[in-house]
C-alpha positions as CSV (number, residue, x, y, z in Angstrom):
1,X,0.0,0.0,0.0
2,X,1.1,3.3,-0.5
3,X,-0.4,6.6,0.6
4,X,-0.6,10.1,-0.9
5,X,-1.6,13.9,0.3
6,X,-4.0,15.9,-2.0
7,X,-4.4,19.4,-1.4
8,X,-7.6,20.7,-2.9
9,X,-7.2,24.7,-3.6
10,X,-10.6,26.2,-2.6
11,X,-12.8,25.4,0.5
12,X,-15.4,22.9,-0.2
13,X,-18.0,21.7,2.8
14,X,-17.9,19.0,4.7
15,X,-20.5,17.6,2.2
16,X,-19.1,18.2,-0.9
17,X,-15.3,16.6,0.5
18,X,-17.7,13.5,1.8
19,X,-18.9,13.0,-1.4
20,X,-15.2,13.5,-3.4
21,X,-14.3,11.2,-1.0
22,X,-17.1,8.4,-1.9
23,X,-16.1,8.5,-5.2
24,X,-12.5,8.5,-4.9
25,X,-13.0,5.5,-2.5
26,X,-14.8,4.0,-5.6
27,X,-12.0,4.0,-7.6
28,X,-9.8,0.4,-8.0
29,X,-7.5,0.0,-5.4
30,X,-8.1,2.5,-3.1
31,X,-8.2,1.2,0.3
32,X,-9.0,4.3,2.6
33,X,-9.9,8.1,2.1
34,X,-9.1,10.8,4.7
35,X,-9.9,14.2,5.2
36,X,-11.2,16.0,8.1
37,X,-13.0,19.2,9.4
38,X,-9.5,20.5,11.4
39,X,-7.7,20.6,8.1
40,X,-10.7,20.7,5.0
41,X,-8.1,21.2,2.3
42,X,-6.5,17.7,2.5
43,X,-7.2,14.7,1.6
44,X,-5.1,11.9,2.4
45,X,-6.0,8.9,0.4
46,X,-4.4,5.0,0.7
47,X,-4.6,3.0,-2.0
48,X,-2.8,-0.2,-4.3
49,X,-0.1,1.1,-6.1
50,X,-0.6,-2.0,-8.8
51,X,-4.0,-1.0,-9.5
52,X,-4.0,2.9,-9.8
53,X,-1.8,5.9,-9.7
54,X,-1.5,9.2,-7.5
55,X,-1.6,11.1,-10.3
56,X,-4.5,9.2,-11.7
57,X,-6.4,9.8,-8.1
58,X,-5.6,13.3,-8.9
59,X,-7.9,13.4,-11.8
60,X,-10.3,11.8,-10.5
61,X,-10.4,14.8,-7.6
62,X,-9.8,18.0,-10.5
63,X,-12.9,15.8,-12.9
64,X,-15.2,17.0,-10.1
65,X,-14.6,20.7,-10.8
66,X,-12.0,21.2,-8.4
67,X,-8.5,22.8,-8.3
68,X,-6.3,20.3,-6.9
69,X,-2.5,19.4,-7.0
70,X,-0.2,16.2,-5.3
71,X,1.3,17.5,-2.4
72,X,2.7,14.2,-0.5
73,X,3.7,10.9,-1.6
């Protein structure tokens, strides 16, 4: 497993990062999606390297209208 940081640019509820976050979990091999109220502009996401990329992840987080860029690996 491997983890990585997203930063998304603007603030987004609590809804809208809950549902980001359902469909990034959706997504082939990712095991666990973070992000919490204390710090709203991260997500922290865990997933199978094998079966899908950071930068792929990434995509799926700017296709739903967001500005977002990798900011750990």
């Amino acid at each position: 497993m491997e983890a990585v940081t997203i930063y998304i640019d603007e603030t987004v509820t609590r809804g809208r990062r809950e549902k980001v976050a359902d469909i990034v979990m959706a997504c082939n091999g990712v095991t666990a999606v973070g992000h919490y109220d204390e710090n709203p502009h991260l997500m922290m996401i865990e997933y199978n390297p094998y079966s899908v990329t950071s930068h792929e992840l990434l995509r799926v987080i700017l296709g739903q209208g967001l500005r977002a860029e990798v900011i750990g690996l």
